[in-house]
N, C-alpha and C positions, 0 to 999 in steps of 0.2 A: 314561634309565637311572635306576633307582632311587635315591633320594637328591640328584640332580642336577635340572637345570635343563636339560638335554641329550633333543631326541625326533629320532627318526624322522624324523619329520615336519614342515616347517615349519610353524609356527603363525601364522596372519594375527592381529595384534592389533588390526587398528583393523576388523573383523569387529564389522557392530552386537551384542545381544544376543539371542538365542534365544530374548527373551519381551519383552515392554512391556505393561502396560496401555493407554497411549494411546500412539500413533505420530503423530508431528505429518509430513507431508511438506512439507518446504520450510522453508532457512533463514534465511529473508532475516527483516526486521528484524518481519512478524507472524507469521510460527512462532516466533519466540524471544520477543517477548513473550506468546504463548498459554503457552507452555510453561514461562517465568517465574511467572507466575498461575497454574498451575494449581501447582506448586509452592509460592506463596505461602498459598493456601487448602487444603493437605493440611491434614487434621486430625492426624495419626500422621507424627512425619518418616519420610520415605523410602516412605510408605505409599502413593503414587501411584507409579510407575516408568515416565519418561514418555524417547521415544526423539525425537528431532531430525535427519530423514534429508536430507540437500541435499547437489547433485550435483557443485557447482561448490564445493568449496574454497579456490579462490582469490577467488569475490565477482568477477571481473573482468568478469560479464558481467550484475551482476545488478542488479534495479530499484531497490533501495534504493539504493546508493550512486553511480549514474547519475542520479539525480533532483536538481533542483534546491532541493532541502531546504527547501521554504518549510512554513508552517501558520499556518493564518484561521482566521477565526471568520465569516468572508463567504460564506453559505449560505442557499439560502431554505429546506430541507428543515431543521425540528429536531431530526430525529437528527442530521445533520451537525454540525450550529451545538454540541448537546450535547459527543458525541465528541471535537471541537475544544479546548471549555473544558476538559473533563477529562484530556484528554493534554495541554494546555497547562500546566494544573496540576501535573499530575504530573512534566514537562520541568522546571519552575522548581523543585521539590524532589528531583530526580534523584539526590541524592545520597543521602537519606532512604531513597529504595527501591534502587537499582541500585548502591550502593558496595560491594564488595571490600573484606573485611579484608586492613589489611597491602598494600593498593595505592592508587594516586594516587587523588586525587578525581577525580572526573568531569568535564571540561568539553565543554559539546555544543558554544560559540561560539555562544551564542544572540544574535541580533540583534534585538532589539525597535524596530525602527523603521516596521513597520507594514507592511497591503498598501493600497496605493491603487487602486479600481478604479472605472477613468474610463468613462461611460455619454452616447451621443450624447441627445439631446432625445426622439429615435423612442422609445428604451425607459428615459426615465427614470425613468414610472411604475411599472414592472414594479422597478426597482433602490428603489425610495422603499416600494413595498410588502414585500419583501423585509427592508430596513434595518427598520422598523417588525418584523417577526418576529426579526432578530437581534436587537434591545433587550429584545423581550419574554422575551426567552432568557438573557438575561444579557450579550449581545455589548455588550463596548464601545465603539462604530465611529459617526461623525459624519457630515454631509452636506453637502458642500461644493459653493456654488455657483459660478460661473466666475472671478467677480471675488476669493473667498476662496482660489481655488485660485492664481490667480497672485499673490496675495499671501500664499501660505503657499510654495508653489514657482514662483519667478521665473523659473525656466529651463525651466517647462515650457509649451508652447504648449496654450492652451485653446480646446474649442469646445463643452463640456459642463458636467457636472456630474460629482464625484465623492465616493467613498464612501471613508471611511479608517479605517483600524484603530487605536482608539489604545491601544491595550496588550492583553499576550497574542498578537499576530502580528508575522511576521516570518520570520525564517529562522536554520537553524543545519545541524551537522554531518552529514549521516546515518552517515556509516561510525561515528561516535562512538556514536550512540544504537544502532546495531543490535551495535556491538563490547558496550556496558555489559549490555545485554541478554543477550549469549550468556555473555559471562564470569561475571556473574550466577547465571545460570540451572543453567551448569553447577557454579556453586561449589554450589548446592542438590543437585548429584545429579543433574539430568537428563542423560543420556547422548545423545551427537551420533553420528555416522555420515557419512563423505561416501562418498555412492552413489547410485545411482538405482534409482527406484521400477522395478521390469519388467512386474510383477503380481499379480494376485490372488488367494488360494482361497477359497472363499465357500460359504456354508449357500445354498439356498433354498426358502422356503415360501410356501403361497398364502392371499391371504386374496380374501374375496367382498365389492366393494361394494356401497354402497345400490342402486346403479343393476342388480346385479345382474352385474355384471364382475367378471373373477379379474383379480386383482392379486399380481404375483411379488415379493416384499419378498426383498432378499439379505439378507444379514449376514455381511459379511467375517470370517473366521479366519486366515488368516496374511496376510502382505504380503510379497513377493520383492524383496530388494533386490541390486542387483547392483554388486559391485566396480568401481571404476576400472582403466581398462585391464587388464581382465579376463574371462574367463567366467566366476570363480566367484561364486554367488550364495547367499545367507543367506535363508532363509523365516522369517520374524519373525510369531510368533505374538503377538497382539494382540485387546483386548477394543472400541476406539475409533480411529477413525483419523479425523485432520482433515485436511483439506486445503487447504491454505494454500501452495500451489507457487507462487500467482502467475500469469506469463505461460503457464504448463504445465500448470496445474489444469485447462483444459481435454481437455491428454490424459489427463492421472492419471484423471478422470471418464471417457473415453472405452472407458479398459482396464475398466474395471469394468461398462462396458455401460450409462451413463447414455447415453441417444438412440437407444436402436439399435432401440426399439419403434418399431409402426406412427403414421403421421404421426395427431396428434392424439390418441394416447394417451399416456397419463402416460409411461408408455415413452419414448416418442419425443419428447420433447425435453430435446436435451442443457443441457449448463453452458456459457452462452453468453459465455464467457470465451478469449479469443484474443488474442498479442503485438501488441502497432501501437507503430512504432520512431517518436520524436522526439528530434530534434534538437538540441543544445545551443550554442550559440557563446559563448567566449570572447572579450570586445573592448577594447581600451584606447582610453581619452579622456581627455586630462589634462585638460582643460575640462567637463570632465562633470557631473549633479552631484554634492551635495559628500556628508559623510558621514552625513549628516541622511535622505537619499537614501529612501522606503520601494520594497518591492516592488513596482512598479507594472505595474498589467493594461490597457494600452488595451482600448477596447473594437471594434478589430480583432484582439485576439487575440494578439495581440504585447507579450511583457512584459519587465520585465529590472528586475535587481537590481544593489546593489555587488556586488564579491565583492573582499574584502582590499582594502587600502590603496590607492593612487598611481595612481586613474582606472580600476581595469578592473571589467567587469561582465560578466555573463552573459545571454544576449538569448535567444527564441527566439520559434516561433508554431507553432500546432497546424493540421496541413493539410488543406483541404478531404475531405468524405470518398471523392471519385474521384480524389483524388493521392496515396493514402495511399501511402506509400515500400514497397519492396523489406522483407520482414523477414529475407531468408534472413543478411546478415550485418548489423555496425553500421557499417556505411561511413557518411559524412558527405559529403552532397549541399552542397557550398559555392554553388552555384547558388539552392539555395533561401533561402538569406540573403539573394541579392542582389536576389532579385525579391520574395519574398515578406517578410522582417522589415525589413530595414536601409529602404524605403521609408516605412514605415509610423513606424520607430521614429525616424527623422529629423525627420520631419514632429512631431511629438510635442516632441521635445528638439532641438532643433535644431544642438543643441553636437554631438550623433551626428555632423552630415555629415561630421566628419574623424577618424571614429576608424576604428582601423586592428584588423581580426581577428586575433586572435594564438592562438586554438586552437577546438577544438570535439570533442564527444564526441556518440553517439548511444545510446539507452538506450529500454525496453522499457517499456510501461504493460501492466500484465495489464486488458482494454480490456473492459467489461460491454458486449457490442454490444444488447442490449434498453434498459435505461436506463443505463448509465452511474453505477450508482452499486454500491454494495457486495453483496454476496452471503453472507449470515449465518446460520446456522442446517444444522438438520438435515435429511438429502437426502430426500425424504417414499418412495424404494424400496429406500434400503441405510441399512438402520436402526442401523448404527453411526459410519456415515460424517457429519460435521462439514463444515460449509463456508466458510471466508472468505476469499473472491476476490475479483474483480472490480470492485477498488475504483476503477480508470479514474482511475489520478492521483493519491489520496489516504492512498493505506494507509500510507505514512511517517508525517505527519503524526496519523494516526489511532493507528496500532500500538497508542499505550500504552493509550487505553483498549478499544479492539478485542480487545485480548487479554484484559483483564479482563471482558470482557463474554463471550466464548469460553470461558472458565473457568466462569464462572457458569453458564453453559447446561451445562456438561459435567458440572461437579459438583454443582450446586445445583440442576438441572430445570427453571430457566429464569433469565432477568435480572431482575436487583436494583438495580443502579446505571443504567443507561440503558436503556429498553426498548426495541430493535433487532427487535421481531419486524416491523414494514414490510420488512425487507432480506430477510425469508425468501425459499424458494426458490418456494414456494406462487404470492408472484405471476408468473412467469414460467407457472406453468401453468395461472395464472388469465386470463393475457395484460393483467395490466395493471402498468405502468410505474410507477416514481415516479420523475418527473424534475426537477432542480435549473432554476431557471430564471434565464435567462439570466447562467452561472455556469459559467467555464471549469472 
């Protein structure tokens, strides 16, 4: 009625908005810092109007805060090793960039006590040439050989050699860092949404290549986003959209018709980005060790941290890739503890053989099945679509400077601070990998 506050009609308020400039999909902890950065580098406030669509409001199912929150500088690829430094930096001033007026400081619970990553004799050379490229990178991480290791950690049983981080790695929060990020981002104006992607409307036009092939370049116009328990859906008109879903980016890319050309044409190969569940366990050892304790990686694959006070830690191992689990729910195979970590991880520490399981979660790596490393840049058939996925483990610890590098390509036309074009999408259709070596 006139005058009033009173329709008709019910009004859905949390309905995204009817326009965005850039539409980020996914809001796990690198859509919220994309979308922090691209806010921080608007030239005009409010002159970007940037939307944050993610499905799960609750976070209870998502990779950031299932992850074991660690972040190294232990990479043999130096964009990694880069990436690493720079969001490690950026973590240790957190509160410089990410603080809330008029709310608490920040604290992520950073643990700086290092990653320790133990290497048999078979591949120490491949670990010693590696360490030689972190140094030259700026990594600060040492090499330690058998007899230095049990006399720096007594309680650990040695038949190698090992590589240790001595500042800058470690472990902290993630729900903290992706919470500082949204609350952030949104104090800037960026506008959130919980909904899901459904679909597409899309321009498209042909161009001719050198080879003398058409080529169908899309360019996305609106993006359908659909209610929670709902039918109704919002078509969000948009100039850029990234995609940054994570475990799902793979189908967001599928709706839009990446893969669906003939095999071996640019067409036809999709975003080779798919879930694969790992496993987490919770364990208590009051004999364990103490709080000096770093991240440690045997080099069967089996790792574990403290987590909080009074002996309990977090263990886990990554499964062969013909036993890869069930992804339909996150149920917890307590069996694969018993055969696959807790042997390995006894053997190592030996104080392990009496400690007792006291919980375990399972959680989602958005999983790069070509190489295993991240997916950056723009899609070379739908010319406004953006990509950062497939980071296979990494993209917590990366986020902070991942988004500022995602910004820069968005708004600036390319990278300024770290030059990330290797992660383009180019090599997948060149068929060649960049692979980390020997680097869980």
């Amino acid at each position: 009625m006139p005058g009033t506050d009173w329709s008709p009609v019910e009004l859905r308020r949390d309905l995204p908005p009817d326009r965005a400039d850039i539409v980020v999909v996914g809001g796990g902890v690198i859509g919220w810092s994309v979308a922090y950065w691209l806010k921080k580098k608007e030239r005009v406030r409010d002159g970007v109007r940037v939307l944050v669509v993610e499905k799960d409001p609750t976070y209870s199912e998502a990779s950031t805060v299932l992850s074991a929150g660690g972040i190294r500088q232990q990479f043999s690829l130096k964009e990694n090793i880069q990436l690493s430094l720079a969001s490690v930096d950026f973590m240790r001033n957190i509160n410089e960039h990410l603080w809330v007026l008029n709310e608490d400081p920040i604290d992520l619970q950073f643990n700086h006590s290092g990653y320790l990553f133990l290497a048999s004799e078979s591949v120490a050379h491949i670990m010693e040439e590696n360490y030689v490229t972190q140094r030259e990178h700026g990594a600060k991480v040492t090499l330690l050989s058998p007899a230095q290791l049990k006399e720096r950690f007594p309680w650990l049983n040695t038949d190698g050699f090992g590589f240790w981080g001595l500042e800058n790695e470690g472990w902290f929060d993630p729900w903290s860092l992706l919470n500082a990020f949204r609350r952030k981002a949104m104090s800037m104006g960026v506008f959130h949404c919980h909904g899901e992607v459904t679909g597409f409307t899309c321009t498209t036009s042909s161009r001719e290549t050198e080879d003398g092939d058409v080529l169908r370049i899309k360019r996305i116009k609106y993006i359908d986003v659909k209610m929670p328990d709902s039918r109704e859906y919002q078509p969000v008109e948009c100039a850029i959209v990234i995609n940054a879903a994570g475990v799902n980016s793979g189908k967001i890319a599928d709706m839009i018709g990446i893969g669906s050309g003939s095999e071996h044409s640019m067409a036809g190969f999709s975003l080779p980005v798919e879930p694969r569940k790992r496993y987490v366990y919770v364990v208590h050892c009051p004999d364990g060790p103490g709080l000096e304790s770093p991240f440690l990686i045997d080099y069967s694959g089996v790792y574990f941290r403290r987590e909080g006070l009074g002996g309990n830690y977090i263990t886990g191992n990554s499964p062969e890739e013909t036993e890869e689990p069930d992804i339909s729910d996150l149920k917890v195979d307590h069996e694969f503890f018993q055969e696959k970590v807790w042997p390995h991880l006894s053997h190592r520490v030996p104080a392990f053989e009496s400690l007792k399981v006291t919980g375990a979660w399972a959680g989602f790596y958005d999983y790069n099945t070509f190489d295993q490393n991240a997916i950056i840049g723009l899609h070379p058939r739908i010319s406004n679509m953006f990509l950062a996925t497939g980071f296979s483990g990494h993209g917590l610890q990366h986020s902070p400077a991942v988004g500022c590098a995602v910004a820069e390509l968005v708004l600036d036309g390319g990278f300024r601070t770290i030059d990330l074009s290797a992660f383009d999408f180019k090599r997948i259709l060149q068929q060649e990998p960049i692979l980390e070596r020997n680097i869980v």
